[in-house]
N, C-alpha and C positions, 0 to 999 in steps of 0.2 A: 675591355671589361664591358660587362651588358649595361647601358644607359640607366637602365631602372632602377640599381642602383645610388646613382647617385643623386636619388629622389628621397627624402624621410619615406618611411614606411606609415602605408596607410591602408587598414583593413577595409575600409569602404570600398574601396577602388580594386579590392581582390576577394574577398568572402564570398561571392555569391557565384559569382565566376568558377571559383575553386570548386564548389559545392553541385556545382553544374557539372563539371567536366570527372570530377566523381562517379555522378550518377548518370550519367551519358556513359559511362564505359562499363557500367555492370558490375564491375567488379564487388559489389556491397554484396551480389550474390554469388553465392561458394561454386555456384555452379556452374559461372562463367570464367572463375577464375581456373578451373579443372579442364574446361573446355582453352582457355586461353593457355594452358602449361604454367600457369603460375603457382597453383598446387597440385599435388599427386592427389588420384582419386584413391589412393590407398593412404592418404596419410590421417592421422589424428584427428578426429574430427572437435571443435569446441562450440558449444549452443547454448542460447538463453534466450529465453524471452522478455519483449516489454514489459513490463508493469504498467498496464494499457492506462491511461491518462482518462478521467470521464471528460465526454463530452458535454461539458456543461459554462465552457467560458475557455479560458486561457491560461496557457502554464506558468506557473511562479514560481521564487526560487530554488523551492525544492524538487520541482522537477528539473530543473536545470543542472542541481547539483547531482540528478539519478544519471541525467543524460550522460553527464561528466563520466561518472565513474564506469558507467557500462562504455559508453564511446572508447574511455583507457581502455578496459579488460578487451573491447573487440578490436581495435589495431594494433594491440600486442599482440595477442594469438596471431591474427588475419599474417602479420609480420612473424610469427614463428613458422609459417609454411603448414598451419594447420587449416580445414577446412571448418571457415568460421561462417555459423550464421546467427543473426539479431536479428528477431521476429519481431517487428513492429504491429501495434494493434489499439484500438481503442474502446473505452469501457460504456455502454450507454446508462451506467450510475441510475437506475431506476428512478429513485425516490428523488434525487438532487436534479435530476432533469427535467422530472415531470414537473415539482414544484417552481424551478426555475421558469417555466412556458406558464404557468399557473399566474404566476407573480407580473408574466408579462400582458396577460387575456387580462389580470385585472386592474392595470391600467387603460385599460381598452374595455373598461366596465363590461369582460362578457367571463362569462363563468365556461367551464366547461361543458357542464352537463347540457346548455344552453347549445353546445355547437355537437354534443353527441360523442363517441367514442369513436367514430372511424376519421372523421375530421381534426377531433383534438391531434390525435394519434398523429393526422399526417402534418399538424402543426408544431408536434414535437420532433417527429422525425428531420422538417426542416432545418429545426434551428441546432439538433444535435450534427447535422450533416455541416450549416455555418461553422459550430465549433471544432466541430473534426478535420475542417480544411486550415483552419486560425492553428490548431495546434500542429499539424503536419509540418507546416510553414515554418514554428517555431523549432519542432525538435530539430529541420533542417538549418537553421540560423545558428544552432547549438555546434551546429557540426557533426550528428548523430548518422553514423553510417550504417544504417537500418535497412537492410532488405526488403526494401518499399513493395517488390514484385507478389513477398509476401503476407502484404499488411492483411491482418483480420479486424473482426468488429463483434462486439461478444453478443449482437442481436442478428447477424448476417444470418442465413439458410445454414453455412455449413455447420458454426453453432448453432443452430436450435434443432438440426439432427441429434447433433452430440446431447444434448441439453435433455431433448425427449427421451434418447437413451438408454441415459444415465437415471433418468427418472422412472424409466419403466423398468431396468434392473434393479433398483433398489426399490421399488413397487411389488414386484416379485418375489424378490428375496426378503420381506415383511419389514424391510426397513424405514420406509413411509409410511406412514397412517394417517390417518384423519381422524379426530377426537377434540371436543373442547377443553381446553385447560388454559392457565390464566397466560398473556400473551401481554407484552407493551404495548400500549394502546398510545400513540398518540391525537388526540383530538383536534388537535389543528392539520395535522396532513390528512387525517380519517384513516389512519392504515398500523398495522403493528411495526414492531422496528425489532433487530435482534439487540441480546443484552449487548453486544460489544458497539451498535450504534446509541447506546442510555448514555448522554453525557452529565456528571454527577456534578452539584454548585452547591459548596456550601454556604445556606443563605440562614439566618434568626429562624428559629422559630419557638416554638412552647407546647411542652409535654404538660399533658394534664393528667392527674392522678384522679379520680372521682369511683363511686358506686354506678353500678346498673340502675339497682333501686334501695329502698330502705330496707326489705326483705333479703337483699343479696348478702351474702356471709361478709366480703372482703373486698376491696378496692381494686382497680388494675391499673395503667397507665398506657398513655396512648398520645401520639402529633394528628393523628387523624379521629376524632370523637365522632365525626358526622359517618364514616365508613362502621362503627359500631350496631348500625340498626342491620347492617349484615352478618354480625356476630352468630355462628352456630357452637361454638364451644367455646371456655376458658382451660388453657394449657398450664399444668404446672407441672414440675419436676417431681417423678414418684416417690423421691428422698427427701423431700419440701417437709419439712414436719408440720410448716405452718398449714398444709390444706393438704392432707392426707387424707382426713375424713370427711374431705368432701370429694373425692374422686368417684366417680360414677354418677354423681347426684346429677338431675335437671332441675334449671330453674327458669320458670317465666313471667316475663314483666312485658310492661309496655316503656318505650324507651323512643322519648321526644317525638312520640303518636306511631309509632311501630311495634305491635306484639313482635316480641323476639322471644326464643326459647336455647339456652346456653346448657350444653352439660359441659362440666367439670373432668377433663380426662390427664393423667399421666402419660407425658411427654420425653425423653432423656435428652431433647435437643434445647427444650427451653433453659435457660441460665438463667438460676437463682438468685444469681449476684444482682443480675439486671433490674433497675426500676425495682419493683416490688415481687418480682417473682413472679409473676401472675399473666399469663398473654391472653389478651382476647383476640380467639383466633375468627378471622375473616375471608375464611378460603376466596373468594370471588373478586377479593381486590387486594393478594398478597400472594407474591410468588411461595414464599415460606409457608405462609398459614395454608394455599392449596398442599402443599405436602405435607403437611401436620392432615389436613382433613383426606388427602388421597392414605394415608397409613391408619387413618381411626374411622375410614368410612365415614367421614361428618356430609351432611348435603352442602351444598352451594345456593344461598342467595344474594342475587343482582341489586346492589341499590344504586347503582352510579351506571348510567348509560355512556356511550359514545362519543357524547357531546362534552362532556365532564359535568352533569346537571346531574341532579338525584331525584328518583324515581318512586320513591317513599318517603313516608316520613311528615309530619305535621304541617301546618301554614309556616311560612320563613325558611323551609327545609325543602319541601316536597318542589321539582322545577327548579330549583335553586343551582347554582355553582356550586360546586365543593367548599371554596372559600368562603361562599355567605354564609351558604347551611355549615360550614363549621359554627362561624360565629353565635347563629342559633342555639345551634343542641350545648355550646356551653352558655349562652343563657339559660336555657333552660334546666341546665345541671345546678346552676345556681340558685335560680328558682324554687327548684325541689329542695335545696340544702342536699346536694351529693357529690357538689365539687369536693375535693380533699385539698386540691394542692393543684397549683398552676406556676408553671418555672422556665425562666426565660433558658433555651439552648440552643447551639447550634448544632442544624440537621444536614446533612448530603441529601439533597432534590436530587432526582433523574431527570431530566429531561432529552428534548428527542433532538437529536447533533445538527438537522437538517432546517426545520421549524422555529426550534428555543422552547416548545413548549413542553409543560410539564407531564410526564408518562404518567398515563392511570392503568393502572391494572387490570384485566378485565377479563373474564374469562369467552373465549371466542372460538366455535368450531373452525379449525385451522387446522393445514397442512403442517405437519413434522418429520423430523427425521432423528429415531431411535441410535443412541449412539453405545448404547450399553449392551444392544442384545447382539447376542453370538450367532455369528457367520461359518456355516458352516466350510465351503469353497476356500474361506480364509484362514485355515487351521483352528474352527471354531476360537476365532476373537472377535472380540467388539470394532466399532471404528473407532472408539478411545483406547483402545490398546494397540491398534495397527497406527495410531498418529504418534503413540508414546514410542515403539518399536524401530520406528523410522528412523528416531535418533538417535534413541540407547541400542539400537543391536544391527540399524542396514545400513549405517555411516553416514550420516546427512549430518554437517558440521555446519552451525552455527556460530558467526562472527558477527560481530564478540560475544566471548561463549558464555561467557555472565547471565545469556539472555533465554540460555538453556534451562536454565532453573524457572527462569520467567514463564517460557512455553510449558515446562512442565505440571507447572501448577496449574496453569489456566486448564489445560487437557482435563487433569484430575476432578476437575470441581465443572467441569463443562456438563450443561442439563442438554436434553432433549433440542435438535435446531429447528425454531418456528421457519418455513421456506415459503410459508403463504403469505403477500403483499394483496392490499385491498387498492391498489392501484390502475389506470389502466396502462400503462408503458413497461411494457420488459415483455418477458418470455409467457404467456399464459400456461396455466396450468394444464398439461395434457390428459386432461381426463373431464368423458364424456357423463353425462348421466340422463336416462329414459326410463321412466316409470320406476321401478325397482333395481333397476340394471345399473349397474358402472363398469363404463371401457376405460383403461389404458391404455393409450400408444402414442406409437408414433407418428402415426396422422389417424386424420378425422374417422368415425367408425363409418362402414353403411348402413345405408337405410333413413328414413324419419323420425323424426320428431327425439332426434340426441341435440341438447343443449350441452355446448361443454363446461367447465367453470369459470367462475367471473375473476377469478385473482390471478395472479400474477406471480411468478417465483424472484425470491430474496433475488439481489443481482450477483450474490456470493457465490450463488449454487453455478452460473453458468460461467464467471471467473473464476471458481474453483477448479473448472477443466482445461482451464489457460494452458498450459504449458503441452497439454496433448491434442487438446481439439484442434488446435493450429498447425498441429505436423500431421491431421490428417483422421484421427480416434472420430466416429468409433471403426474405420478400416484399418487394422495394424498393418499392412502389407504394405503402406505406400513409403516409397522413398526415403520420405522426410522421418516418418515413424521409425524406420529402420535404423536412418543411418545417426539420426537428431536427439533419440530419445532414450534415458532420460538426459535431459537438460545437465550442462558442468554447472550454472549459476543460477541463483535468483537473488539480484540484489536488488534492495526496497528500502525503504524507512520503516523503524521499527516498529512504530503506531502503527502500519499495518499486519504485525507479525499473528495475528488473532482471525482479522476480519477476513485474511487472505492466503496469508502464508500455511498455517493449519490446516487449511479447509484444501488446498490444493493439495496438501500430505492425506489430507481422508481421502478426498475422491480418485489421487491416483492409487494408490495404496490397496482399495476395496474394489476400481472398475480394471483395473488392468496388473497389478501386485506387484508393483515397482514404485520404487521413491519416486518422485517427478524431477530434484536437481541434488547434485551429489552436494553445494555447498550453498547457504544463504549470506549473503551479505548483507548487514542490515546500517543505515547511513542514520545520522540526527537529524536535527530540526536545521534548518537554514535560520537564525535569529538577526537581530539589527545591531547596528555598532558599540549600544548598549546591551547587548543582552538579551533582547526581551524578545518577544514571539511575535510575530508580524502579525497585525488585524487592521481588521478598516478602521475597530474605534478607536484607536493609536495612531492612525496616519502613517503608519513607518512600513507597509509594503512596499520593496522593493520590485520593479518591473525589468527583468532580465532581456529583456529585449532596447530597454533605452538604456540598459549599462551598456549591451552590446555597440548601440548606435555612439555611444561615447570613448570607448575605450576600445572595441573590436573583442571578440570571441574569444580569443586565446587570452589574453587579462583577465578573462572575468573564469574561464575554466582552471586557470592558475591561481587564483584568489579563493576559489571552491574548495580547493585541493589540499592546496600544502598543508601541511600539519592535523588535517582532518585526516584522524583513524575513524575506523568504523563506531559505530554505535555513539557518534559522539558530534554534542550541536557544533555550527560553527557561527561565528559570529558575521556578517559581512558589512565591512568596512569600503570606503568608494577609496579613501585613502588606500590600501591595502591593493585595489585594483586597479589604482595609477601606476603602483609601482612594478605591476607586473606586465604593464603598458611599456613602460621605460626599460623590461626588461626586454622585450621582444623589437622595441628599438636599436637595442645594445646587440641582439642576436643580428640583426640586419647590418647593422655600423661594422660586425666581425668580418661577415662577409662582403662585404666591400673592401676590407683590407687586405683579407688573402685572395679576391681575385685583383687587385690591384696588384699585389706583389707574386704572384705565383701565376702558374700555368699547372694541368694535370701532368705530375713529372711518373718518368720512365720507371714502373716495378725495381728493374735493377740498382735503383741507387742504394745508397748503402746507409742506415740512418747513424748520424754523429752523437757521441756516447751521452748528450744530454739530450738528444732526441729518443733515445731510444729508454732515458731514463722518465720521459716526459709521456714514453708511448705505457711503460709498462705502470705509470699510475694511472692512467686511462682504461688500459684493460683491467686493471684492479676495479676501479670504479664500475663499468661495463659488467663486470663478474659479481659483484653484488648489487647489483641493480636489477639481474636479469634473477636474481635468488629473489631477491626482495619483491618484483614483480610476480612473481609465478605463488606468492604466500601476500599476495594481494597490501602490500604493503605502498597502495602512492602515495599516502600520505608522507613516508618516508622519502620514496623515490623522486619526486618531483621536487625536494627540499633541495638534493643532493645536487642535484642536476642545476636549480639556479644557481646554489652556491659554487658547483665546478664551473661553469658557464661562467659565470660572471666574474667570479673571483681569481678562478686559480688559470682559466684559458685568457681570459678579458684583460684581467690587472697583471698578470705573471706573463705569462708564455706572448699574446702577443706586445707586448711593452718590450719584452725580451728579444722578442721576432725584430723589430725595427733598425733592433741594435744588429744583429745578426745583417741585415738587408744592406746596411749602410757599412758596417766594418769586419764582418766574416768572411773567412775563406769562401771560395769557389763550392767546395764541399758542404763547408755547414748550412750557404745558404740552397744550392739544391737539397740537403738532406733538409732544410727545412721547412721548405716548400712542399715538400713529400709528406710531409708532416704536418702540415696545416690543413692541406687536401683533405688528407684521408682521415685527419679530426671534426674537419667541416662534414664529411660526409655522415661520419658516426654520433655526432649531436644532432644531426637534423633525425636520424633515425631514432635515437633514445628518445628526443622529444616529441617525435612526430605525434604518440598516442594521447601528449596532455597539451599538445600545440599546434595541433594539423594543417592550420590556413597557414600561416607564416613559414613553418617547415616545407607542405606543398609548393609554396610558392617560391620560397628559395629554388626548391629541386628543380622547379622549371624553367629557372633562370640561369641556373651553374651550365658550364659544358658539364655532361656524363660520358664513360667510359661505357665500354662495347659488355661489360657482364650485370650494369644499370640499370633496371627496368624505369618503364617509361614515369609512370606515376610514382612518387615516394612511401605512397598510401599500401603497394603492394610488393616493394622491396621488403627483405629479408630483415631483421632482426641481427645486426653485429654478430658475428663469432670470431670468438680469440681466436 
């Protein structure tokens, strides 16, 4: 028997090692394994890609648990003799990266504008490159057998080909425009944000019911009184009996040292019920009220700049914060006798997911992208009906499909996508401008004096082409596009099903007219042993790297796992990862027993009728494992597998085995020894995909037979 053995098992002294000898052999790429006979280049090919991680710090536990579940799905296939690749890549998170390098200049008291744009730039590129090498490191610690030969970067050259485009087809095709309309503004980053980065806190606040003036017919009601001196209409319902006969009218007043001028127009989206019926609309600092005045032709006035200070408006108001100059203008309502009513409620704030700070509204000439207007190349549809079409009519199945109705709605109600950031880090916007002239393209125009534009695209727009830029788009001809595309998976967390997942279905859908992955898999939250959601002001973030160093990889991917179906949080417990520590001990202590009592015995023996009764509940199990895997079921499969392992092979068969070794026939105990063998062979293989160090490391340590390939990582998949 091999010495090492009869050592406890200890992942330190084998992970890294294992992990090495891995990625020293190539085989993570499909290409070596075709070139080594390990797969047919005519066989079944299966593909996905990362869910590129940003570079902006280091991976937590939910990335750990993506690791998880991709690393299963890719050494199950890689193990079905299919031509498997995972595309590994990393996000440079525009907004979250820049401010990250922002947060670091200003403890080094220096600003940015202070060191210029090409300097900051190569101050961000440093430290996204620090984190891209921290997380590399980790998804390897994960055990992530990632085709590193093909890792992308969604800022590299051959993205910002793809990136430009895609930007100048749908520049072409009039699905880009530039126009002002109202945009997220946050004031503390300076840049807009999209609706699905507004994160909403319900905090106190107070609706105030009051008049414009004492000449005004009727009251309105409003959380914001100081955004009122931008008031160009009041909206009521054309079925309102109460202010019927005022539709049409104008009225103007001065309102807290601002002439304002209001007409009275009939709306069918204001609700009657609400408040008093009566909206004072603000186009210029209300997504809503901009499409109340874009349908009634109202103008647009600015009273709240950039900085969140107001621009108009009397002493105490004018220069002031939003907050102050609220306080103001209802003094001042008070003053006049026009307060009505003031009532304590609670509001849903926006604010901005990256910052904390609160979104203003504001209208902003900005890049967008038209998602209503019809294409004609694409059976005249919209890109809101080629995203809805993808999953009611081209088979893109969502797990768990509950989430189908989720995506659905969000599509339905999806506006216009802002793609221009006021930042300087990401993709610049490819377009030039001289005198009267505008260039689009894909690189710089010629000639003098072309200034290109100052902003910067969403980082959605150049992850959106994740799943094709990386096998090669916009050349279809190459290899990997051929034989790669579209993608079998995209499994993520669902919190990104909007920011990402969507947006990958518009852009493949509209640049090249194919789904980008035939199934999405969408995983929960990783929470803490109570329940709750991991944050720094809680203290309970959990560091997947020092559970590692504690308990070894395969514990902690076991503990991710079990009983986790998709769409669904899990809780993680250190208890819960001990015991899957004790498990993979227990898996070690097995095999030390059947090589202590067996040798690899001769095909011909003949198995003894409780062996063969002990093989055919094994192939039982084997045959719905291998169902249950292929309908992505490991929440199930890995349940199955501790419990046979442990319980029914561990406590049964070999307790059973002992007896057999010390007072069986000649026969029972060859037929059982045949029988331990080739069950030690077929557990390392079913757990290899949610156990890979300890399983590897077994393989490396058993004698193998001459039909064995060398590594366990790129044997076959048991068949009955």
């Amino acid at each position: 028997m091999n010495e090492k053995f009869l050592q406890p098992y200890n992942p330190k002294d084998t992970e890294s090692s294992l992990y090495e000898l891995w990625e020293q052999s190539g085989f993570f790429n499909p290409d070596a394994m075709i070139q080594a006979g390990l797969t047919e280049e005519s066989a079944e090919a299966f593909s996905m890609v990362l869910p590129p991680p940003n570079v902006t710090g280091t991976l937590h536990t939910g990335h750990a648990l993506m690791l998880v579940i991709q690393d299963i799905m890719t050494r199950h296939q890689r193990m079905l003799g299919k031509r498997t690749l995972w595309l590994p890549g990393t996000d440079h998170a525009a907004i979250a990266t820049q401010s990250k390098v922002e947060k670091i200049l200003e403890k080094e008291k220096i600003r940015k504008h202070d060191l210029g744009r090409e300097v900051f730039l190569e101050r961000v590129h440093q430290f996204a490159q620090e984190s891209h090498d921290t997380i590399v490191a980790q998804c390897k610690k994960m055990g992530a057998s990632l085709d590193w030969s093909r890792e992308a970067y969604t800022l590299d050259e051959e993205r910002e080909k793809a990136v430009y485009t895609a930007f100048k087809q749908m520049y072409g095709d009039g699905l880009i425009y530039r126009k002002e309309r109202i945009v997220n503004w946050d004031p503390k980053g300076q840049t807009t944000i999209s609706d699905d980065e507004v994160v909403h806190i319900e905090r106190p606040s107070k609706m105030y019911t009051f008049k414009y003036s004492h000449d005004f017919p009727f009251p309105i009601a409003t959380t914001r009184p100081e955004t009122k001196l931008g008031d160009t209409a009041v909206a009521v319902h054309p079925d309102d009996p109460r202010y019927q006969k005022y539709i049409g009218k104008e009225f103007s007043f001065d309102f807290a040292g601002e002439p304002v001028t209001v007409k009275v127009i009939a709306d069918e989206q204001v609700d009657p019920e609400f408040g008093v019926g009566a909206l004072g609309v603000t186009p210029a600092h209300s997504q809503i009220d901009f499409e109340i005045a874009e349908r009634h032709k109202l103008p647009l006035k600015q009273v709240i700049n950039e900085y969140g200070k107001m621009i108009l408006g009397m002493d105490g108001v004018r220069g002031e914060k939003t907050e102050v100059a609220r306080e103001a203008v209802v003094n001042w309502l008070r003053e006049q006798g026009l307060l009505v009513e003031e009532k304590e409620i609670v509001q849903n704030v926006g604010t901005a997911e990256r910052t904390g700070a609160v979104i203003e509204p504001l209208p902003k000439l900005q890049w967008w992208i038209n998602v209503n207007k019809k294409i004609p190349h694409r059976d005249n549809r919209s890109l809101k009906e080629l995203m809805l079409d993808a999953v009611r009519k081209d088979g893109i199945e969502i797990l768990p499909q509950r989430f189908e109705k989720v995506y659905f709605h969000w599509i339905e109600n999806l506006r216009d996508w802002n793609i221009s950031r006021q930042i300087w880090f990401g993709h610049r916007i490819p377009v030039w401008y001289r005198n009267d002239e505008t260039y689009v393209g894909i690189t710089a125009p010629e000639g003098e004096g072309w200034v290109q534009d100052e902003d910067t695209l969403d980082t959605w727009f150049s992850s959106g082409l994740w799943t094709f830029s990386t096998l090669g788009w916009p050349d279809t001809d190459t290899p990997d596009f051929v034989n790669y595309h579209p993608t079998n998976v995209l499994e993520t967390g669902h919190d990104i099903l909007f920011f990402w997942v969507a947006r990958m279905v518009l852009m493949t859908k509209y640049l090249i007219g194919e789904i980008p992955f035939k199934t999405v898999y969408l995983h929960g939250l990783v929470r803490d042993n109570k329940g709750r959601k991991m944050s720094k002001s809680l203290g309970n973030i959990i560091d997947p790297v020092e559970l590692i160093d504690k308990y070894g990889t395969d514990a902690l991917r076991m503990a991710l796992i079990v009983g986790n179906g998709p769409g669904n949080d899990v809780n993680l417990d250190e208890n819960k990862i001990k015991a899957y520590k004790k498990f993979a001990n227990k898996l070690w202590n097995i095999t030390r027993f059947i090589l202590e009592n067996t040798v690899p015995s001769p095909e011909e023996t003949d198995y003894s009728p409780k062996d063969q009764e002990h093989t055919q509940e094994q192939e039982k199990l084997i045959a719905e494992i291998s169902q249950e895997m292929n309908e992505y079921k490991y929440y199930l499969v890995s349940e199955k597998l501790y419990h046979y392992v442990w319980h029914n092979f561990a406590d049964i068969i070999i307790e059973e085995s002992k007896d057999i070794f010390e007072n069986g026939t000649a026969e029972e105990k060859l037929s059982r020894q045949k029988f331990l063998w080739q069950s030690l062979k077929n557990i390392l293989k079913i757990l290899h995909p949610f156990m890979p160090f300890i399983t590897e490391e077994i393989w490396q340590h058993i004698p193998r037979e001459e039909n064995d390939r060398e590594l366990l990582m790129t044997n076959l998949w048991p068949k009955l």
